[in-house]
Structures are given as structure tokens and as C-alpha cells.
N, C-alpha and C positions, 0 to 999 in steps of 0.2 A: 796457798794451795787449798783446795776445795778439801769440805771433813769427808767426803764421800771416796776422795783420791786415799786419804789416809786410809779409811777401812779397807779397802779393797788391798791396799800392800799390806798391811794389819792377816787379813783373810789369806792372801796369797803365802805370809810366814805361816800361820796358823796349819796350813795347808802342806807345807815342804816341812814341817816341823811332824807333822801328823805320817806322812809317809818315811819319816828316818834319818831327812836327805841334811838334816841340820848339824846331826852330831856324826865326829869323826874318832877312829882309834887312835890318840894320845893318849899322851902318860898324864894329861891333866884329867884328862874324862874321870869324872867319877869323883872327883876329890871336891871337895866341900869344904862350906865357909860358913859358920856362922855370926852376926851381926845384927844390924838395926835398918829397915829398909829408911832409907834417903829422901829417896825423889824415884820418878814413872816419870818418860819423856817420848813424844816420839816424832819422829820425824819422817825418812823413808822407812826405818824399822823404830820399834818399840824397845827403849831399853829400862832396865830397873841400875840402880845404883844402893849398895848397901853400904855403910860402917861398920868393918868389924871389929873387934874386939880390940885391935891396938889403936883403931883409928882410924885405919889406912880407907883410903874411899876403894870398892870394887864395882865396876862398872859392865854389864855381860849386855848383851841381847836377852829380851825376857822372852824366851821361847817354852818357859815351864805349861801344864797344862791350866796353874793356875793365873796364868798370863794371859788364858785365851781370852776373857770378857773384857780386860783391860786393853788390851791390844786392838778389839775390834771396835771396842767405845777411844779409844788413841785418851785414855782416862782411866788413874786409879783411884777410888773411891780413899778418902780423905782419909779412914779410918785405920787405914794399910799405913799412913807414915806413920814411922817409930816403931811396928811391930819388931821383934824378936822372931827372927828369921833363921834358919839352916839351910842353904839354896847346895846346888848341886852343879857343879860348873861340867860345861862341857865343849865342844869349840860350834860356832854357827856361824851363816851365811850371813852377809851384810846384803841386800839387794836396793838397785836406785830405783827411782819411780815408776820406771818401767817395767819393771820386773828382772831387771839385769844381775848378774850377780857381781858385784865389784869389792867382793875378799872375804875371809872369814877371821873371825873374831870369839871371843868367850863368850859361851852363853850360859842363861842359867837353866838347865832341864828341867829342873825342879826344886818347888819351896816344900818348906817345911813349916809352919805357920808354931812357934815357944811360946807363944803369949795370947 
């Protein structure tokens, strides 16, 4: 798939992320994790994976607003793996390449940048 296909679903989260449409009222909204960023991957959307504290891998949708430069480059700058993180979970939209939206999943609203 073309880099130009990526940004543009990159832009289009960015976008549905910026007007609200990403986070919903559950009882996880809001509740937080802190750990060690992983890995940045993206494919139709952009995800972050942490380790936290016992180990356990946490995988969301990076829809945080410190997500937006990574997300539109489909690239997180090297120096982000390992950081000490506090992210902020919330639920988000999965969408396919077309813009479709095909489910919602955890995302993370917001980092925290420990280190």
C-alpha cells in the first residue's frame, strides 16, 4: 500500500479524533496505565503498544495528541522506544482503508511522557 494511502487514514484518525468521535462513555475511559513504550505500528490505523509494570503487553489505537506526528509520518522517532510513559486509555474507532469504520477498540488519548 502506497505511504501517501497510510497518511491520509493517519489524517482521517487524526481528524475523527480531533472532533470527539473516537472516545466513548465507559467505565474504562479515563483509567490509566503506566509502563515502557514497545513498538509504533500502523497499518489502516496507527497503534502504540506499552509494557507495564507487570509485564503484560497493552496495545490501544494511538489517537493521543502526541500521536498526531507519528501517525501522519506512519513512524515513531526511535528515541520514544523505552520511554516511561502514563497513557490514558479510552475506547476508539478501528477504520479500513477506506475510511470505513469496522469496530472499536482501546485507545490511548493521551501520553504522559516519566522520562
Amino acid at each position: 500500500m502506497p505511504h501517501s494511502a497510510y497518511r491520509l487514514r493517519a489524517s482521517l484518525l487524526g481528524l475523527i479524533g480531533s472532533l470527539g468521535l473516537t472516545t466513548c462513555a465507559l467505565a474504562a475511559e479515563g483509567r490509566s496505565i503506566e509502563g515502557r513504550i514497545r513498538k509504533f505500528e500502523c497499518g489502516d490505523n496507527c497503534y502504540l503498544t506499552i509494557t507495564g509494570k507487570s509485564r503484560k503487553e497493552h496495545t490501544g489505537l494511538c489517537t493521543a495528541r502526541a500521536c498526531e506526528p507519528w501517525n501522519r509520518e506512519v513512524s515513531m522517532p526511535a528515541r520514544y522506544k523505552g520511554r516511561r510513559v502514563l497513557v490514558t486509555v479510552g475506547q476508539g474507532t478501528q477504520l479500513d482503508g477506506s475510511g470505513t469504520v469496522m469496530g472499536r477498540m482501546m485507545a490511548f488519548t493521551a501520553i504522559k511522557f516519566l522520562n
